[in-house]
C-alpha positions as CSV (number, residue, x, y, z in Angstrom):
1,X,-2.8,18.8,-1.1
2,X,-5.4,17.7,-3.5
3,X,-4.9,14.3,-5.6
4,X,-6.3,15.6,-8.4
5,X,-3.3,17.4,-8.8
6,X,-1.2,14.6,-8.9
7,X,-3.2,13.3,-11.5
8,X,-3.0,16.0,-13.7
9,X,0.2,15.4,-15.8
10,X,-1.5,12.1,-16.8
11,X,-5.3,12.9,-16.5
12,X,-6.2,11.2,-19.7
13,X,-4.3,7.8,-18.7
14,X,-6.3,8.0,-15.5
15,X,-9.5,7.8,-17.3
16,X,-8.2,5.2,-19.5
17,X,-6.9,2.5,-16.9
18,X,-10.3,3.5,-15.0
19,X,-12.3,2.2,-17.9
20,X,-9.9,-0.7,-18.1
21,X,-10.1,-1.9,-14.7
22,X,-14.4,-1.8,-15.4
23,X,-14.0,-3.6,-18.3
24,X,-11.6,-5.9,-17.3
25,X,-13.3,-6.6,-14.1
26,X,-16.5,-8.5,-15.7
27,X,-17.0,-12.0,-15.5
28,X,-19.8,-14.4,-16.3
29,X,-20.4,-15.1,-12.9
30,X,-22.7,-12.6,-11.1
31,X,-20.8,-12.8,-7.5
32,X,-17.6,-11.9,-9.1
33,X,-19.2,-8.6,-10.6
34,X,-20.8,-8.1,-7.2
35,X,-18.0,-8.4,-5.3
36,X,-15.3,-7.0,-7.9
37,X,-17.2,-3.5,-8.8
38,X,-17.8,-3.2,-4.3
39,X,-14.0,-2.9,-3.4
40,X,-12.5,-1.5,-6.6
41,X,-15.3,1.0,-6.5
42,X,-14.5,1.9,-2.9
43,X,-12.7,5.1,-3.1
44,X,-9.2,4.1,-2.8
45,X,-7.0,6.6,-3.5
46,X,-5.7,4.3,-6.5
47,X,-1.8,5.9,-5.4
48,X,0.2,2.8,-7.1
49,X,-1.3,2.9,-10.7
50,X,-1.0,6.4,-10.6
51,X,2.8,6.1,-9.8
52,X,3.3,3.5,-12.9
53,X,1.6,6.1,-15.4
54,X,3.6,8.8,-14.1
55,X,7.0,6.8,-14.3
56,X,5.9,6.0,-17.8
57,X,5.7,9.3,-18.9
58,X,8.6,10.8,-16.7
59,X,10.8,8.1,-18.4
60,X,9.6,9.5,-21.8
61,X,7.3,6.4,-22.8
62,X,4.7,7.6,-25.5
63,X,2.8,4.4,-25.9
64,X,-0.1,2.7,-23.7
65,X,1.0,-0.3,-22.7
66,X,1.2,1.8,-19.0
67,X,-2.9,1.4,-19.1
68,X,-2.8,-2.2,-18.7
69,X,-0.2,-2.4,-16.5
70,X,-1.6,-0.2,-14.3
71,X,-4.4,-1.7,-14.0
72,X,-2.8,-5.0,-13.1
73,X,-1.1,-3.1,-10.3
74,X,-4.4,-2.0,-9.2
75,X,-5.9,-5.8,-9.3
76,X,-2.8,-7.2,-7.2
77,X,-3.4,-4.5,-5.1
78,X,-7.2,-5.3,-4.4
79,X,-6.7,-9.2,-4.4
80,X,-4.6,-8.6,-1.6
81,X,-7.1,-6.3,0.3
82,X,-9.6,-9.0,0.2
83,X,-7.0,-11.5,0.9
84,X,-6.3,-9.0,4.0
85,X,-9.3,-9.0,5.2
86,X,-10.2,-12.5,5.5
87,X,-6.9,-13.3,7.2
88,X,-7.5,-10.1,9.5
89,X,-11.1,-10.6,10.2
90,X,-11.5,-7.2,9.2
91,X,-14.8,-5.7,9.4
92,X,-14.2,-2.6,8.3
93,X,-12.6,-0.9,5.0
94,X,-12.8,3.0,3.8
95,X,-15.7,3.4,5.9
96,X,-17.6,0.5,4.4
97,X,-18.3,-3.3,5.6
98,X,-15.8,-5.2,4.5
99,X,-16.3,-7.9,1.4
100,X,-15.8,-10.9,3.8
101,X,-18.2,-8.8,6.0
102,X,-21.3,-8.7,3.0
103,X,-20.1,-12.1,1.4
104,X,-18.0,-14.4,3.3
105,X,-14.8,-15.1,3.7
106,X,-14.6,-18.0,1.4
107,X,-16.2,-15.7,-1.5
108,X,-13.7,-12.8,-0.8
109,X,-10.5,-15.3,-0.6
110,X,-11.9,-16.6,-4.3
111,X,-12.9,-13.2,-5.8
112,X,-9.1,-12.0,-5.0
113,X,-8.2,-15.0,-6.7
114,X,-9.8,-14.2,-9.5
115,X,-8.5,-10.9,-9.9
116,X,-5.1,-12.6,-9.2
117,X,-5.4,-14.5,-12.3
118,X,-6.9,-11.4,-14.1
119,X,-4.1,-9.4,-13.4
120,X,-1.9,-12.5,-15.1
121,X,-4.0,-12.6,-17.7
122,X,-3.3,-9.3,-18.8
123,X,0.0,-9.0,-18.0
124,X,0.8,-11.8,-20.2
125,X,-1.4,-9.9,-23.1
126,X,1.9,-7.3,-22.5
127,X,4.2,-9.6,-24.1
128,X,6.7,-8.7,-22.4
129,X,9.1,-11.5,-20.0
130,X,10.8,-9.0,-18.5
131,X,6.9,-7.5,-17.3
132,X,6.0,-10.8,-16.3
133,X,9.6,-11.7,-14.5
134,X,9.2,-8.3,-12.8
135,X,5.2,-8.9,-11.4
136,X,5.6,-12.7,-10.6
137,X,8.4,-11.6,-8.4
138,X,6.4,-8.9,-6.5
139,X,3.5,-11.0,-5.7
140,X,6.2,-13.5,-4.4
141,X,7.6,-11.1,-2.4
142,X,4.1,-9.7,-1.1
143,X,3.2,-12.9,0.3
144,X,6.5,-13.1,2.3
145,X,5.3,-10.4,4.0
146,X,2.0,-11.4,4.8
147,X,3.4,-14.3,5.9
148,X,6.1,-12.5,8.2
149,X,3.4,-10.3,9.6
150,X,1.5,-13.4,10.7
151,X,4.2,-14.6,12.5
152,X,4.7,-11.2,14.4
153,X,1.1,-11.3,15.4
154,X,0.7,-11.5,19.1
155,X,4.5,-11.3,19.7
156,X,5.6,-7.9,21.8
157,X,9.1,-8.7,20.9
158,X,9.0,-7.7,17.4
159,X,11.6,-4.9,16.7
160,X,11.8,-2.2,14.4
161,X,13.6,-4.8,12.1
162,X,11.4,-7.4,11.6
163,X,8.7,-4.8,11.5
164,X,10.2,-3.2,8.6
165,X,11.3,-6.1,6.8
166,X,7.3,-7.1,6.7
167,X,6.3,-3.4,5.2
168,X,8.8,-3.3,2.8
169,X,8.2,-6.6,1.4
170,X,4.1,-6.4,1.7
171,X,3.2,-2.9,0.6
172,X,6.7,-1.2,-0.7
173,X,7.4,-4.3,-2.7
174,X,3.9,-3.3,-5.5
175,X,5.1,0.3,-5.2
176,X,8.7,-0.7,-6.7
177,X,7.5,-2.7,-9.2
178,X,5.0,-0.5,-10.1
179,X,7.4,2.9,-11.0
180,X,10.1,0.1,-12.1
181,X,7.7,-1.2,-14.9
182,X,7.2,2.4,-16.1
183,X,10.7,2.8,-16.8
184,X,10.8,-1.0,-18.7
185,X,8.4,0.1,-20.9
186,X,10.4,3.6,-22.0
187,X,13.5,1.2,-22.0
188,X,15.1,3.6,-19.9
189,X,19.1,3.2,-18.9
190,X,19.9,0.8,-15.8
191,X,20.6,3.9,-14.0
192,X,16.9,5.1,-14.5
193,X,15.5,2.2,-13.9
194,X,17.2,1.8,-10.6
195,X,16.6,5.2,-9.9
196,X,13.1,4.2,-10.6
197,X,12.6,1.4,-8.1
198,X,14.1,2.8,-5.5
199,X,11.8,5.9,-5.9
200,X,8.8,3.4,-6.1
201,X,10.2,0.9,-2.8
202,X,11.2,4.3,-0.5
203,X,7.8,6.1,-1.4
204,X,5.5,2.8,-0.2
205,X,7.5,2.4,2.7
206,X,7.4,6.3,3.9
207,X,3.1,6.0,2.9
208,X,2.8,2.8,5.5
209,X,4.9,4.6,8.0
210,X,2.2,6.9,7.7
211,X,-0.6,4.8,7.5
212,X,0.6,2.9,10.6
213,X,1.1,6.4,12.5
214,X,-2.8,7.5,11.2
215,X,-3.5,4.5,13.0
216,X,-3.5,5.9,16.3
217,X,-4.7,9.5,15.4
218,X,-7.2,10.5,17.9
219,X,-8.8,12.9,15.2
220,X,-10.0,9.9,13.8
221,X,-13.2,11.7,11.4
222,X,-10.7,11.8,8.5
223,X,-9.5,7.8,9.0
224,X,-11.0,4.8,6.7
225,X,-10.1,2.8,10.3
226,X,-11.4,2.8,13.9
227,X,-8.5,3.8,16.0
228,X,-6.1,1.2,16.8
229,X,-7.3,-1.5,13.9
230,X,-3.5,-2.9,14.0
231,X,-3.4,-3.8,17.7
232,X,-7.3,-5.2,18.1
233,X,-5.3,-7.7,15.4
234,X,-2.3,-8.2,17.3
235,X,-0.1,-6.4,15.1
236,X,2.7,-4.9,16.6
237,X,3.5,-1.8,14.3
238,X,5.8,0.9,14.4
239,X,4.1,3.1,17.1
240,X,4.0,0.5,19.4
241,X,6.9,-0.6,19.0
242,X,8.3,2.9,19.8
243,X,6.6,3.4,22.2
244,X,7.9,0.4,23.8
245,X,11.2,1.0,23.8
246,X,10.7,4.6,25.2
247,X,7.5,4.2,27.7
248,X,7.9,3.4,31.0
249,X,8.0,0.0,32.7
250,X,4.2,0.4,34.0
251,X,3.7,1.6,30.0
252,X,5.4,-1.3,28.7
253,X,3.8,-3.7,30.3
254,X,0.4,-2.6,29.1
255,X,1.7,-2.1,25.6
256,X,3.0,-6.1,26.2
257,X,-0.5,-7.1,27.2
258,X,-2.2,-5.6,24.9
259,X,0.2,-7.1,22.2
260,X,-0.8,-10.6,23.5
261,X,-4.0,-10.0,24.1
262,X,-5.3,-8.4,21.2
263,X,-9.0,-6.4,21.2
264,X,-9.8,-3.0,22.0
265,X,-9.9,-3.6,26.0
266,X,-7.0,-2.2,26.8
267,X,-7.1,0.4,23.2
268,X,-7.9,4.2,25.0
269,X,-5.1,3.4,27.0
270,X,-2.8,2.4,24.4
271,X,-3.4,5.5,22.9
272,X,-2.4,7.5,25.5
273,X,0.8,5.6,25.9
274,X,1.6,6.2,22.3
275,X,0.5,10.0,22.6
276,X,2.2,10.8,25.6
277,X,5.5,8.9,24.2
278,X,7.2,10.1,21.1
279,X,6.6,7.0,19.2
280,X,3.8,9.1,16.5
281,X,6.6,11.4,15.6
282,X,9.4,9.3,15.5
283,X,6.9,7.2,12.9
284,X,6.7,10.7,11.3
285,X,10.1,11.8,10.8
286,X,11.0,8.2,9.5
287,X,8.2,8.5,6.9
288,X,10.0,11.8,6.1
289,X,13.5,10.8,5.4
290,X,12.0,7.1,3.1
291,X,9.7,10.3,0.6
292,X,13.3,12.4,0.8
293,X,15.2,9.1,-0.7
294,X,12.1,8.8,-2.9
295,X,12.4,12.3,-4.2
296,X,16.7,12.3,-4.2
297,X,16.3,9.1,-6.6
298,X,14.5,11.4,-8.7
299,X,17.3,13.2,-9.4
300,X,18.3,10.6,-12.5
301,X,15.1,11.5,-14.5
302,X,14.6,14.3,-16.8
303,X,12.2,16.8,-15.2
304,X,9.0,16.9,-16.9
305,X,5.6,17.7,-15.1
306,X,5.3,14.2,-14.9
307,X,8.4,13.5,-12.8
308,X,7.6,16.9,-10.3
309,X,4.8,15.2,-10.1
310,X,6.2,12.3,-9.1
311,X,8.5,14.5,-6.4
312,X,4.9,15.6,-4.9
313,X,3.3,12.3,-4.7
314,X,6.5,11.7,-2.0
315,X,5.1,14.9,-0.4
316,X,1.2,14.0,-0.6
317,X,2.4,10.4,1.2
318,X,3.7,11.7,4.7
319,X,1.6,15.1,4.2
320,X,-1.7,13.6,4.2
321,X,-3.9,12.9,6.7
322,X,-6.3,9.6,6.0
């Protein structure tokens, strides 16, 4: 499945927030232009100001009010990349050295501040409190979940709970908001606009289902990660977590370790716990029922190309394969 597809119903808004997030990403200060234009300009697949243009449109909104806040989206998103990174000593991103990597860590926790306050800056310009109430909220809630994630670093006894409870608040939360703001600014029903957000919070959960699943792909060509990023951090995610419960005592106990432990000594034979376990498709087939509810909410939305659209971009989530 090709994302130009996706992008099709709303090619032209594409192109706009694209020149928007350019213009709006300039500053004075050379380092901020340096580092600004390296991880926006990355080749991210830009998946959560896509969903708040096609919302927009699905929900029958004819102005351009979607540009802006899709670019905002987009500059939450990439503060918190950079934020990420620093906090994950991350080296590598998308196949490319990491900001904190090229620049520092103190000059990538201060650029993502900066485009913090950018994306502020322009929501405000929106006018809107209900934007605003909507945005401050989400970034609230994104936080929480960095912060929970941190304190299930190193611990093997996370469960399936609190593991959840951290992806929904840190990466489902910006998808939520995102589709909900599209159906604010058509001033859509309460029924839409719940419909709405629970299309946007299901399909971010079912895409870092996936994400956390590509993790430990051994056909790792196609991956903007080395295999096993997650647990060289500590992080117990979903497949390990799986495979936990399910692997053997011998298995568990090097899951365990490695969970404690951290690094990559232990990582080729991780990866044939989790491959020999079910743990990759049980990730899979949870992924696939969080893009169903996505596309059931749907269902309260006129159809329009914009909205199949929308109903493929829950297929493109679990289908893809990096």
């Amino acid at each position: 499945m090709d994302i130009t597809t996706l992008r099709e119903p709303v090619a032209e808004d594409v192109k706009a927030v694209d020149a928007l997030i350019l213009r709006r990403l300039r500053s004075d200060v050379v380092l901020i232009n340096q580092i600004g234009s390296y991880i926006v300009n990355s080749g991210g697949k830009r998946l959560r100001p896509l969903s708040v243009l096609l919302s927009a449109r699905a929900c029958g909104y004819d102005g351009d009010r979607h540009i802006d806040l899709a670019a905002v989206v987009e500059f939450i998103h990439t503060a918190t990349l950079l934020h990420d990174d620093v906090v994950d000593a991350s080296e590598l991103r998308r196949n490319r050295e990491t900001a904190n990597v090229v620049w520092g860590n103190d000059a990538s926790v201060l650029v993502g501040d900066f485009l913090y306050s950018r994306a502020f800056e322009m929501m405000v310009a929106v006018g809107s409190m209900r934007v605003m109430d909507i945005l401050s909220r989400a970034t609230n809630r994104i936080a929480e979940g960095e912060v929970l994630q941190l304190l299930n670093t190193r611990d093997p006894d996370t469960d399936q709970t609190r593991y959840m409870e951290v992806i929904t608040r840190k990466t489902a939360t910006l998808f939520e908001a995102g589709v909900r703001l599209g159906a604010v600014l058509a001033e859509s029903s309460p029924s839409v606009e719940e419909a709405a957000a629970s299309y946007g919070l299901n399909l971010g959960i079912a895409f870092q289902l996936i994400d956390d699943a590509l993790d430990y792909s051994t056909e790792n060509a196609e991956l903007d990660k080395n295999v096993g990023d997650d647990l060289d951090e500590g992080k117990p995610t979903l497949p390990v977590i799986r495979a936990m419960e399910v692997g053997t005592p011998e298995q568990r106990s090097l899951l365990r370790k490695a969970i404690e432990e951290g690094g990559r000594e232990h990582m080729e034979a991780v990866v044939e716990v989790i491959a020999s376990t079910d743990a990759i498709a049980y990730t899979k087939r949870l992924a696939e029922d969080y893009a169903d509810r996505a596309k059931r909410a749907l269902d309260a939305l006129p159809p329009s190309p914009a909205m199949t659209a929308l109903a493929t971009l829950a297929n493109f989530s679990v289908d893809r394969k990096h």
